[in-house]
N, C-alpha and C positions, 0 to 999 in steps of 0.2 A: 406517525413516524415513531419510530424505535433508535432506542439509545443503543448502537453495535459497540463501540468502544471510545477510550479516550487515547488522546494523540498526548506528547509530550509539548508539540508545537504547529502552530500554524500552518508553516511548510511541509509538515508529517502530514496531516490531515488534508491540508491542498493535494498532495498527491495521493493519496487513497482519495480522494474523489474523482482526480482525473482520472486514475483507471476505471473506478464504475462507471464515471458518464463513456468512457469507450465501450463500456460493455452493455450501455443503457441502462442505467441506473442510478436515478437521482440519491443526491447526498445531502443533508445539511450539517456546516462546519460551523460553530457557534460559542461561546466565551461558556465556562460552566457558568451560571449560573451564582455560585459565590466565589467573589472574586480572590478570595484566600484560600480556594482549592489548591490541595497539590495535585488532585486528578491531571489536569491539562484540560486543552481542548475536546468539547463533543463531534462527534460522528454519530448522525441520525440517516436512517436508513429507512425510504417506507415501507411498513408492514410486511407487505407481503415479499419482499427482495431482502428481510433479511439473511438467511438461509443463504441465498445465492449471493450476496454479496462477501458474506465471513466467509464461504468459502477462496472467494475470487481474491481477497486480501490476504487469506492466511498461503495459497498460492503464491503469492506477490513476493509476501515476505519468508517464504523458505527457501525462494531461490538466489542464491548466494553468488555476490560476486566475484571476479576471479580477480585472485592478488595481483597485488601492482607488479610483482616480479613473475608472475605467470608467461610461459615461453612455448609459443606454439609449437608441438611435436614437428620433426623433418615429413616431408610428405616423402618419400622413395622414389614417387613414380617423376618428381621435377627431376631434371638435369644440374649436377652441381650439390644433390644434397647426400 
C-alpha cells in the first residue's frame, strides 16, 4: 500500500473511497500516525492502482458543482417557453 494523499477529514476520505471501491479499487482510510498531525487523514492505495486511482480522484474533484442559484436554460422546442 501507498500513501496517495491526505484528507482534511474522515468524511473527505470516506468518500474518495467510495468512489474507488465503485471503480474497483481498494482504499485504506486510517488516523496519521501522529496524533498532533495537521496532515489529516491517510489514503492508502495498493501499489499497483496508484496511478489509476489519482487520476479517478483528481477527476472527482475538478468537477465543480453548479451554484445553488443556477437556472436551467428555456428548452424552445417545449410549449410556453
Amino acid at each position: 500500500m501507498k500513501l496517495l494523499r491526505y484528507y482534511p477529514d474522515e468524511p473527505s476520505a470516506q468518500l474518495a473511497k467510495s468512489i474507488l471501491a465503485a471503480n474497483g479499487i481498494e482504499a485504506f482510510v486510517g488516523e496519521s500516525p501522529d496524533t498532533f498531525s495537521v496532515k489529516g487523514v491517510r489514503f492508502m492505495v495498493p501499489d499497483d492502482a496508484v496511478e489509476r486511482a489519482k487520476s479517478l480522484l483528481d477527476d472527482q474533484e475538478s468537477a465543480a458543482a453548479l451554484p445553488d442559484d443556477w437556472v436551467p436554460p428555456e428548452d424552445p422546442s417545449q410549449p410556453g417557453s
